[in-house]
C-alpha positions as a Markdown table, in Angstrom:
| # | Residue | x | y | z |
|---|---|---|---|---|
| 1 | Unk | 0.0 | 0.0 | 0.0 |
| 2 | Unk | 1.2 | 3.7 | -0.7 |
| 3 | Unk | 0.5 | 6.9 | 1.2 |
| 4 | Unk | 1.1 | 10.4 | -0.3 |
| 5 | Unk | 1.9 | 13.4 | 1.7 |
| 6 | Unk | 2.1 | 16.5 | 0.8 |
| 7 | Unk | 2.3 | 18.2 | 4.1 |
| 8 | Unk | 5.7 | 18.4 | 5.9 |
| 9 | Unk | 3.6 | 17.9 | 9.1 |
| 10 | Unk | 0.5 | 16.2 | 8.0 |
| 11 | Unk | -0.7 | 13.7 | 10.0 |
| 12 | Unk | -0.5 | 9.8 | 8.4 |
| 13 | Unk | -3.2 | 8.0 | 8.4 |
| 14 | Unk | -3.5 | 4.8 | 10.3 |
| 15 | Unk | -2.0 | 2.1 | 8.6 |
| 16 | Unk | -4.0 | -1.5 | 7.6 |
| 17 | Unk | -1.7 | -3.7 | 9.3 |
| 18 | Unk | -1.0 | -7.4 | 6.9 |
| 19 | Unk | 0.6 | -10.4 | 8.3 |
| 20 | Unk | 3.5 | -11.6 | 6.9 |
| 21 | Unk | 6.4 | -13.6 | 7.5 |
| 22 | Unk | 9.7 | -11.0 | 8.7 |
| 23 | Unk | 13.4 | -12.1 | 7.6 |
| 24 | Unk | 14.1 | -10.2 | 11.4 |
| 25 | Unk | 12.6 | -10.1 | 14.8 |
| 26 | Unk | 10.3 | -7.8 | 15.2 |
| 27 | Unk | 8.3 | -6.5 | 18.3 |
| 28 | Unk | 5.5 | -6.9 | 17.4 |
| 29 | Unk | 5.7 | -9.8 | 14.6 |
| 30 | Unk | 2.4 | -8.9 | 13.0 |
| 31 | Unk | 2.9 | -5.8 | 12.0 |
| 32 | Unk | 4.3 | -4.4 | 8.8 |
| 33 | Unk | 7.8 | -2.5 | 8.6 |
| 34 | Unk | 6.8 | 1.4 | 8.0 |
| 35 | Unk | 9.0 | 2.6 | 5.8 |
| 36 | Unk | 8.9 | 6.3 | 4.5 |
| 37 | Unk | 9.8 | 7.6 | 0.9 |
| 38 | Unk | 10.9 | 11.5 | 1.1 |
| 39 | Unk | 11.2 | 11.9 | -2.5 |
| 40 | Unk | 12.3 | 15.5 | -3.8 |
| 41 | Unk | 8.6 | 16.5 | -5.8 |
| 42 | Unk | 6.1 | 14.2 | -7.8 |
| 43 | Unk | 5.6 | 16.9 | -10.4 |
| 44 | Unk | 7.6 | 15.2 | -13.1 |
| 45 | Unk | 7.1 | 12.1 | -14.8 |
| 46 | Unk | 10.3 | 10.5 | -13.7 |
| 47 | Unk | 10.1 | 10.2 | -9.9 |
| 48 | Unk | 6.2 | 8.9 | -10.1 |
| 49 | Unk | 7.8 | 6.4 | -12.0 |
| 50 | Unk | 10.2 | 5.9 | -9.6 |
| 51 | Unk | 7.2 | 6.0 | -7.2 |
| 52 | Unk | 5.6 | 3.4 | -8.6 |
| 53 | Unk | 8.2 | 1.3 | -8.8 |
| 54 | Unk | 8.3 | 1.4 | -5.2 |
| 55 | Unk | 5.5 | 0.9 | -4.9 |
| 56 | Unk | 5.7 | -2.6 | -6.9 |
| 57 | Unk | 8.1 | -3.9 | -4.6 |
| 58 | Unk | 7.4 | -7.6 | -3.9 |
| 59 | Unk | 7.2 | -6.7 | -0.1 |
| 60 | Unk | 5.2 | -3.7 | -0.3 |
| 61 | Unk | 2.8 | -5.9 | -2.3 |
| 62 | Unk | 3.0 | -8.8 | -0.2 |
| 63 | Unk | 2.1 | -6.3 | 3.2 |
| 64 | Unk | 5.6 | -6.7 | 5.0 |
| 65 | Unk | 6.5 | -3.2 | 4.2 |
| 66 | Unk | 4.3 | -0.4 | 4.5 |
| 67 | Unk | 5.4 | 2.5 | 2.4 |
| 68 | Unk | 4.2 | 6.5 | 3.2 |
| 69 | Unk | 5.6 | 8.3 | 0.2 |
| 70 | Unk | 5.9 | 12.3 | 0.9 |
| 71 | Unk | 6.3 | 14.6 | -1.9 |
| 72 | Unk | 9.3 | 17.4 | -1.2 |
| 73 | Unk | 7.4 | 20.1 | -3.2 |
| 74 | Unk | 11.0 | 21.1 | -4.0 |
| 75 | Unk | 11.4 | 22.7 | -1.2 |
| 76 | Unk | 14.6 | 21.6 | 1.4 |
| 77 | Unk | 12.5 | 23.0 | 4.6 |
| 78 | Unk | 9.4 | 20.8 | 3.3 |
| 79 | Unk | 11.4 | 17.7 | 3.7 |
| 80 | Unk | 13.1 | 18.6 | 6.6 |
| 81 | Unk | 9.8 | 18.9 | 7.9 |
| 82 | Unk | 9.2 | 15.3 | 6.8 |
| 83 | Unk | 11.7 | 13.9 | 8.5 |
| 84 | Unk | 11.2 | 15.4 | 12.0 |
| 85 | Unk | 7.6 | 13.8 | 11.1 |
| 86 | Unk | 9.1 | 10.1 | 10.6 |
| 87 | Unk | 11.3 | 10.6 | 13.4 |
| 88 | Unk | 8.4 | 10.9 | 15.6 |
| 89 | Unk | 6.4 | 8.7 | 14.4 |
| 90 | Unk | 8.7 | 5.6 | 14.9 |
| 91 | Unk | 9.1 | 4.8 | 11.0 |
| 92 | Unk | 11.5 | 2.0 | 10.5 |
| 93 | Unk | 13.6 | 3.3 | 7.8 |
| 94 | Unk | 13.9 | 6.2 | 4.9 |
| 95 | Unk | 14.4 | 6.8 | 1.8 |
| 96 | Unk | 15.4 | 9.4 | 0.4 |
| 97 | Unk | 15.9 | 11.9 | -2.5 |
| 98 | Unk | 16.4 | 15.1 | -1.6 |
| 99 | Unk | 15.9 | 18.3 | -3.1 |
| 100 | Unk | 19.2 | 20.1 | -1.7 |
| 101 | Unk | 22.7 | 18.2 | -1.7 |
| 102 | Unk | 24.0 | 20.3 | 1.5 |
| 103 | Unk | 20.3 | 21.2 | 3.0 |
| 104 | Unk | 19.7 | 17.2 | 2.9 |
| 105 | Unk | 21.9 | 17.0 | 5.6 |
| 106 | Unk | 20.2 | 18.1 | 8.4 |
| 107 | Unk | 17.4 | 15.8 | 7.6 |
| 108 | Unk | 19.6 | 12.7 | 7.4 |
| 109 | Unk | 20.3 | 13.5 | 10.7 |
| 110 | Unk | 17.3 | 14.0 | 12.3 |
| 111 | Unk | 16.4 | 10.8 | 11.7 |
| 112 | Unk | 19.8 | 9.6 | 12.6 |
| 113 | Unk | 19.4 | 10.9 | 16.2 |
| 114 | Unk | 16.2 | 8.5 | 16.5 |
| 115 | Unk | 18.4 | 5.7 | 14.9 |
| 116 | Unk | 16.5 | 5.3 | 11.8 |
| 117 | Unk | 18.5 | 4.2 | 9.2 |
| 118 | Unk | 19.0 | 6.4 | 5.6 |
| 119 | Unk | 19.5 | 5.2 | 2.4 |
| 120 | Unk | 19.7 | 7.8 | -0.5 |
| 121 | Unk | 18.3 | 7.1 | -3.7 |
| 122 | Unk | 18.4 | 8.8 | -7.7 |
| 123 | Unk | 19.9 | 12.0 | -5.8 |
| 124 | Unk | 22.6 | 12.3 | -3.4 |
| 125 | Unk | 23.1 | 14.1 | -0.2 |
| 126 | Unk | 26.6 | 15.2 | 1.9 |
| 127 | Unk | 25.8 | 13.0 | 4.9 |
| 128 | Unk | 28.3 | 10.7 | 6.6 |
| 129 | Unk | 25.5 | 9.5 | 8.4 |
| 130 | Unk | 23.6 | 7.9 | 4.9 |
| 131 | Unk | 23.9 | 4.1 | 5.4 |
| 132 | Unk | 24.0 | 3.9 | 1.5 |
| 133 | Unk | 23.0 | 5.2 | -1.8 |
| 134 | Unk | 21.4 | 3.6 | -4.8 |
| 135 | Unk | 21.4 | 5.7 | -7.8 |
| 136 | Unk | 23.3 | 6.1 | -11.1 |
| 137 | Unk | 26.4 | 8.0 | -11.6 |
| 138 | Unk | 25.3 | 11.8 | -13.5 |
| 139 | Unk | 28.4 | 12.9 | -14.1 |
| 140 | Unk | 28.8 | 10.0 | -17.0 |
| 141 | Unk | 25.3 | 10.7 | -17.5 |
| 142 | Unk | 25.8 | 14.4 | -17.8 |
| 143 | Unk | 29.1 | 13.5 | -20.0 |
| 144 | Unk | 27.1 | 11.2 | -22.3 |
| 145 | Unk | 24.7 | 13.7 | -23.5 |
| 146 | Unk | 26.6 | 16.5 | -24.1 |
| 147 | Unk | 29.2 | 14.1 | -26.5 |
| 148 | Unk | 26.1 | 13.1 | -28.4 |
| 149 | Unk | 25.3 | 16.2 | -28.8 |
| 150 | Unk | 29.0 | 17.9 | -30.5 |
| 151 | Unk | 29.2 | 14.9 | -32.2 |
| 152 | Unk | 25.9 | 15.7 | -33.9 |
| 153 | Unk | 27.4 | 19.3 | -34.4 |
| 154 | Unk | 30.5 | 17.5 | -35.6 |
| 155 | Unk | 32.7 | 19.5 | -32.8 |
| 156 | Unk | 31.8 | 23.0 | -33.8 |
| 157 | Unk | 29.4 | 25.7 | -33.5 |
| 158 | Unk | 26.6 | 27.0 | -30.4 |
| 159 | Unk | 25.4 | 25.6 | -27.5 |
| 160 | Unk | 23.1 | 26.4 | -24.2 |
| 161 | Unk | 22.5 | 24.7 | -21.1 |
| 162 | Unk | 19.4 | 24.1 | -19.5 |
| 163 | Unk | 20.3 | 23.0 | -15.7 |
| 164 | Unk | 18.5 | 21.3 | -13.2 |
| 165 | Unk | 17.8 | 22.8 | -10.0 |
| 166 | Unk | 20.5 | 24.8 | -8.6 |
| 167 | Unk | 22.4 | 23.1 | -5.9 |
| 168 | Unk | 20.8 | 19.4 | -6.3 |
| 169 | Unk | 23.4 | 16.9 | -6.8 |
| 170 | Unk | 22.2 | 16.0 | -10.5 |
| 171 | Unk | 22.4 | 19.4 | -11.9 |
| 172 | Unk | 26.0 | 19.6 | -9.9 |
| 173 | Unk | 27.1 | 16.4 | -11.3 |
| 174 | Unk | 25.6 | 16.5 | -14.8 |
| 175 | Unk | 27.0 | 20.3 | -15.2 |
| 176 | Unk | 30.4 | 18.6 | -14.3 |
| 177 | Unk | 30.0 | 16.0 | -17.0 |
| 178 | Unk | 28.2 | 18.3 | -19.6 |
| 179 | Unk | 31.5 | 20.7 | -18.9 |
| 180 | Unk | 34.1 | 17.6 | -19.2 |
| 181 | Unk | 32.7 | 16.9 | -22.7 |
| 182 | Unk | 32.7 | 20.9 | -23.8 |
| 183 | Unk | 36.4 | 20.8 | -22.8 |
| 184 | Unk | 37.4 | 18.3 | -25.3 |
| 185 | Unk | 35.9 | 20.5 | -27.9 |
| 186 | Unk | 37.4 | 24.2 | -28.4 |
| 187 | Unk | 35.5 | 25.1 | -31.3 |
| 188 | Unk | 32.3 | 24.9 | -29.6 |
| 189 | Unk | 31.0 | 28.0 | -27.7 |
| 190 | Unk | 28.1 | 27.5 | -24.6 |
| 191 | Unk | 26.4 | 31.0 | -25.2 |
| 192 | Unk | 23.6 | 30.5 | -22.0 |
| 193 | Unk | 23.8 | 27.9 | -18.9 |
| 194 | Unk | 20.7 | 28.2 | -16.8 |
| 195 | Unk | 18.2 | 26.2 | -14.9 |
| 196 | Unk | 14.8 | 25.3 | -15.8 |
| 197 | Unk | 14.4 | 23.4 | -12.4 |
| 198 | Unk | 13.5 | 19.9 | -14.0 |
| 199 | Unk | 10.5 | 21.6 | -15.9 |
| 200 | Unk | 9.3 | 21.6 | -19.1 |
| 201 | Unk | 7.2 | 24.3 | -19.1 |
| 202 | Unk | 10.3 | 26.7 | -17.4 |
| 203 | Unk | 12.4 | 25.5 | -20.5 |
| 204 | Unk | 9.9 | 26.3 | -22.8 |
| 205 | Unk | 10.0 | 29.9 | -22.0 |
| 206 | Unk | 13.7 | 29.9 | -21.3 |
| 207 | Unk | 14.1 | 28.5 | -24.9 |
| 208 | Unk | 11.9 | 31.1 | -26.4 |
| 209 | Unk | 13.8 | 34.0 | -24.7 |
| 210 | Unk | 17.3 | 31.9 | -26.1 |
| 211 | Unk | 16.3 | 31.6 | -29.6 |
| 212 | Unk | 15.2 | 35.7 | -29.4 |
| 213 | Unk | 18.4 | 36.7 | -28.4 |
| 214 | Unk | 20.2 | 34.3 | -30.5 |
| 215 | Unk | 18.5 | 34.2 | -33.8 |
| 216 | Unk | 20.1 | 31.2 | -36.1 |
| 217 | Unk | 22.8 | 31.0 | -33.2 |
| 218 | Unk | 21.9 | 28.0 | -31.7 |
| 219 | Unk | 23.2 | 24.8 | -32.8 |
| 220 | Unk | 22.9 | 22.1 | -29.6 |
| 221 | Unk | 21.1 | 21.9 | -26.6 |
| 222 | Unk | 21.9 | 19.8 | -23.6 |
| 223 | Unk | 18.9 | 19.6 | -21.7 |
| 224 | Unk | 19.9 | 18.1 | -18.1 |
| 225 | Unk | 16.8 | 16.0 | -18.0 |
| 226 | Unk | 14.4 | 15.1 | -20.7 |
| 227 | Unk | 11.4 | 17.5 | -19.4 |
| 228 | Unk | 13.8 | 20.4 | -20.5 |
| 229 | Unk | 14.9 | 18.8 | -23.5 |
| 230 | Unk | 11.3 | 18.5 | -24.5 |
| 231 | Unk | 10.6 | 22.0 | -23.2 |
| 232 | Unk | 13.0 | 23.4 | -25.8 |
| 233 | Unk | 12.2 | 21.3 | -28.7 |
| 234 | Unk | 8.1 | 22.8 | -28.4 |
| 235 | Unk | 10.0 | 26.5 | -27.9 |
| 236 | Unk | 11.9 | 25.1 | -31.4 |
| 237 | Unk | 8.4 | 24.2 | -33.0 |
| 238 | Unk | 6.5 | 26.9 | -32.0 |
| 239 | Unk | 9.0 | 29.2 | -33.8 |
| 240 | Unk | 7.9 | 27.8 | -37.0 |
| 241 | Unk | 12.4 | 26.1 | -36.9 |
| 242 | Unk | 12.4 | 22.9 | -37.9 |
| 243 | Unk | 13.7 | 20.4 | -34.6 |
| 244 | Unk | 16.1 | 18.7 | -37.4 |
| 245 | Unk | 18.5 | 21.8 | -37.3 |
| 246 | Unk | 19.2 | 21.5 | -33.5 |
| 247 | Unk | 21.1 | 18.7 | -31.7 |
| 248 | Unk | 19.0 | 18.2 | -28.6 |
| 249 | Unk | 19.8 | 15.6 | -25.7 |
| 250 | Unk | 18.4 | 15.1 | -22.6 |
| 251 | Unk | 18.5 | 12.3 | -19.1 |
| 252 | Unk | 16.1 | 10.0 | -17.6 |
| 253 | Unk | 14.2 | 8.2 | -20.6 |
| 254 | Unk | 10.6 | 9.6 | -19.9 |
| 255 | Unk | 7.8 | 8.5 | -21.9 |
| 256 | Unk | 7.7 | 11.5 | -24.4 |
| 257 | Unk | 11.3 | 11.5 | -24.6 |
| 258 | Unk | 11.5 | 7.9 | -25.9 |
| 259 | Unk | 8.2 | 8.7 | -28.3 |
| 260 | Unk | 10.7 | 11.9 | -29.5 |
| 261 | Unk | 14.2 | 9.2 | -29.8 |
| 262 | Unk | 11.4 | 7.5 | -32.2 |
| 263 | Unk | 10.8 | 10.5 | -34.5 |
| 264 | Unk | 14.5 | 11.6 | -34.5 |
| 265 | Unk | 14.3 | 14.8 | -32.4 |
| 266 | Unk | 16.7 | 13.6 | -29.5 |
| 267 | Unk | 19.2 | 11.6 | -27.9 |
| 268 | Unk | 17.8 | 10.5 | -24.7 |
| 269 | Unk | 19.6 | 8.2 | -21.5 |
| 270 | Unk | 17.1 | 6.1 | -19.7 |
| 271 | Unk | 17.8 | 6.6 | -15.7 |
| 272 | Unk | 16.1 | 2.7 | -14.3 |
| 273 | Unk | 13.7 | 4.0 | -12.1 |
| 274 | Unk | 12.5 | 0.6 | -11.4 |
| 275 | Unk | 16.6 | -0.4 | -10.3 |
| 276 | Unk | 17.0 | 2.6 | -8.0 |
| 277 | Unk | 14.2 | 2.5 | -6.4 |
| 278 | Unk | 13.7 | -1.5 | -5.4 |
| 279 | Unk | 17.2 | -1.8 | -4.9 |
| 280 | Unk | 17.0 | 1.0 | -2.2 |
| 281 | Unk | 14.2 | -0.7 | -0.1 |
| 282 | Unk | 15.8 | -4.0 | -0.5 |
| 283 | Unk | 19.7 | -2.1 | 0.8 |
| 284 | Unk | 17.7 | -0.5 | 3.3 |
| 285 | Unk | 15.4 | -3.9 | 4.4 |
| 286 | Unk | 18.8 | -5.6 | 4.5 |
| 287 | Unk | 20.3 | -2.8 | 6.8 |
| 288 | Unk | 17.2 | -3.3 | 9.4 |
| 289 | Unk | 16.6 | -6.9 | 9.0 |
| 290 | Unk | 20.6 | -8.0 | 9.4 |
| 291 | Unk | 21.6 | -10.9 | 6.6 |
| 292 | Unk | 18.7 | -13.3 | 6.6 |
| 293 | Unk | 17.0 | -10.8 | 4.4 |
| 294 | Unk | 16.4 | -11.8 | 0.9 |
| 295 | Unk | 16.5 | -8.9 | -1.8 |
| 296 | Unk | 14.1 | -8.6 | -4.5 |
| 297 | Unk | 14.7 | -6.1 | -7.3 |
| 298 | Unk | 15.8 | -7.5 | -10.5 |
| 299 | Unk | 18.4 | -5.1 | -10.6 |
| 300 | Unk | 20.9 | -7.3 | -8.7 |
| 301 | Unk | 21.0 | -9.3 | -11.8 |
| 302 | Unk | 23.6 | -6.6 | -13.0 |
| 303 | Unk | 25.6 | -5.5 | -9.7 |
| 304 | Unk | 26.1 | -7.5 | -6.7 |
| 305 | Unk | 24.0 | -6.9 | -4.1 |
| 306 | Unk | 26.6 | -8.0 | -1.5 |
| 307 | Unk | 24.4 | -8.3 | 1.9 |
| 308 | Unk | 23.5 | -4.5 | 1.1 |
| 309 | Unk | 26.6 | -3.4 | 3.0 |
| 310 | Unk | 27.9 | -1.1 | 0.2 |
| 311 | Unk | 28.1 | 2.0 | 0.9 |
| 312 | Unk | 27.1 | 3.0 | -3.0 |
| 313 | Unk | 25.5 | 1.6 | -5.7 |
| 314 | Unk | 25.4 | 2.5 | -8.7 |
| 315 | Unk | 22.9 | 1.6 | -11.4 |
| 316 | Unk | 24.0 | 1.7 | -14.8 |
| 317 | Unk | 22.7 | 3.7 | -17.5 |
| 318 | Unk | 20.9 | 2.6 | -20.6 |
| 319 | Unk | 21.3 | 4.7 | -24.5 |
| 320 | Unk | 17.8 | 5.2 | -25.9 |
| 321 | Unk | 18.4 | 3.8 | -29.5 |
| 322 | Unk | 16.3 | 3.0 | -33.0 |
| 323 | Unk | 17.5 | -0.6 | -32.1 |
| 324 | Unk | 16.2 | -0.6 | -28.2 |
| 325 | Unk | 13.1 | 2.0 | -28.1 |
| 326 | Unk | 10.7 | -0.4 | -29.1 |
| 327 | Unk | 11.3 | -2.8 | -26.2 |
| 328 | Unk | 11.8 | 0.2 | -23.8 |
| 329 | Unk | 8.7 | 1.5 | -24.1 |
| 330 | Unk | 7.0 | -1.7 | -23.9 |
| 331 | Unk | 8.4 | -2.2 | -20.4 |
| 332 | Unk | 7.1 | 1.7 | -19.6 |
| 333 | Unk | 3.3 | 0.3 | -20.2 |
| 334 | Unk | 4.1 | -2.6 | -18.0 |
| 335 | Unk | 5.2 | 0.0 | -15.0 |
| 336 | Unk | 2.2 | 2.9 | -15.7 |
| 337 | Unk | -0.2 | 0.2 | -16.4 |
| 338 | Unk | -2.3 | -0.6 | -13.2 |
């Protein structure tokens, strides 16, 4: 079962309590481990599909973990406010993606005080007190997307940057890698770097305002998800420029992203939702259960799980191709089909 909070301080709702069968001892053996997801914001496709995916989890389905989901609204003081909730509340264990790489801190900490174990997942937060993280490396990521796009401008010419939002770990990490890639190519010039903060509908009107003040300037955009990506390429079309002109790339392999790999538009990485965020309740189950627990995401398949002692794990990424789409978007129905 899945609850939704958007309140940093609302109350949760009593929980249906399943039997099951715990790898650990428990206190009261009955009752379900409560386990809270403080994800950054639910506005964007990507992290309700990561949501969901959670919510999949063999042992959320089967009742032996109880999962609260509470949406950030972007806001670092929102989820800070979330945690002092789990904290008293007695939740087991937390998961988290946080909105702020240095604000996320404090909230690691809160819950540390209370002994409630951490486990970061898709972004990451400065916390020696995180008993592990399960997400995928941006700073590849970040490098990928801007090589596929001065390849596609065959090493020369104009670019801008649309960013994440300022001072979360993927915008830090996937600037780094977008700026690794720049440096191998001299003759290429970034005219604008800002953020659109994940959002489609900020790119759009940051594009517009980019291909005003840059009229036939603008060769490549790097979008640093695939919201902003697809934000500039409806700024592109609504200009009466044909998409074709303009290498575009973005991150994360959302639904319309892969639809515009299909038509040619973009170059697109697929960020496993699914992987990072079963394999963080099963690092997290195995960190309060102790080694009798049995992981369940498929995603150990491809890295070791290793008793969920690591203290990172990182999920690899998969190119959107002609070849792969198909097959990739197949598996998308699976996870949005109910």
């Amino acid at each position: 079962m899945k609850k939704i909070l958007t309140m940093g301080l609302a109350s949760l709702a009593t929980a249906l309590i399943l039997p099951f069968a715990p790898g650990g001892p428990r206190a009261e053996a009955d009752e379900p481990y409560k386990i809270g997801a403080a994800v950054y914001g639910l506005k964007a496709e990507y992290m309700r599909l990561w949501t969901t995916a959670l919510e999949r989890h063999p042992d959320v389905v089967s009742g032996m973990v109880d999962v609260t989901v509470f949406d950030g609204r972007y806001d670092a003081s929102v989820q800070q406010s979330q945690f002092e909730t789990m904290a008293t509340q007695g939740f087991d264990g937390i998961i988290f993606v946080p909105i702020d790489i240095e604000a996320g801190a404090a909230a690691v900490a809160t819950a540390s005080m209370r002994d409630i174990p951490v486990v970061g997942s898709n972004t990451r937060v400065n916390s020696n007190q995180l008993a592990s993280y399960v997400g995928s490396n941006d700073v590849k990521s970040g490098r990928m997307e801007a090589e596929s796009v001065l390849e596609c401008m065959d090493g020369e010419g104009n670019v801008v940057i649309i960013e994440g939002p300022i001072g979360q770990s993927a915008q830090i990490e996937r600037r780094k890698g977008n700026l690794e890639a720049l440096e191998q190519y001299p003759a290429v010039e970034i005219l604008e770097m800002k953020t659109a903060n994940w959002s489609r509908a900020e790119a759009l009107a940051l594009m517009e305002n980019w291909l005003s003040a840059y009229p036939d300037q603008i060769d490549g955009v790097i979008g640093q998800n695939d919201e902003m990506a697809l934000g500039a390429i409806q700024a592109i079309e609504q200009a009466g420029l044909d998409v074709e002109d303009f290498c575009i790339a973005g991150i994360d392999g959302v639904t319309d992203a892969m639809l515009a790999v299909k038509e040619d538009k973009m170059v697109s990485i697929l960020q496993d939702a699914t992987a990072q965020a079963q394999g963080a309740l099963d690092v997290l189950m195995a960190r309060i259960v102790g080694p009798d627990y049995q992981p369940k995401a498929t995603v150990w398949e491809e890295i070791p799980f290793d008793g969920g002692s690591e203290a990172v794990y990182n999920v690899p990424w998969v190119p959107i191709t002609e070849q792969n789409v198909d097959a990739l978007l197949e598996e998308r129905e699976k996870l949005t089909t109910r």
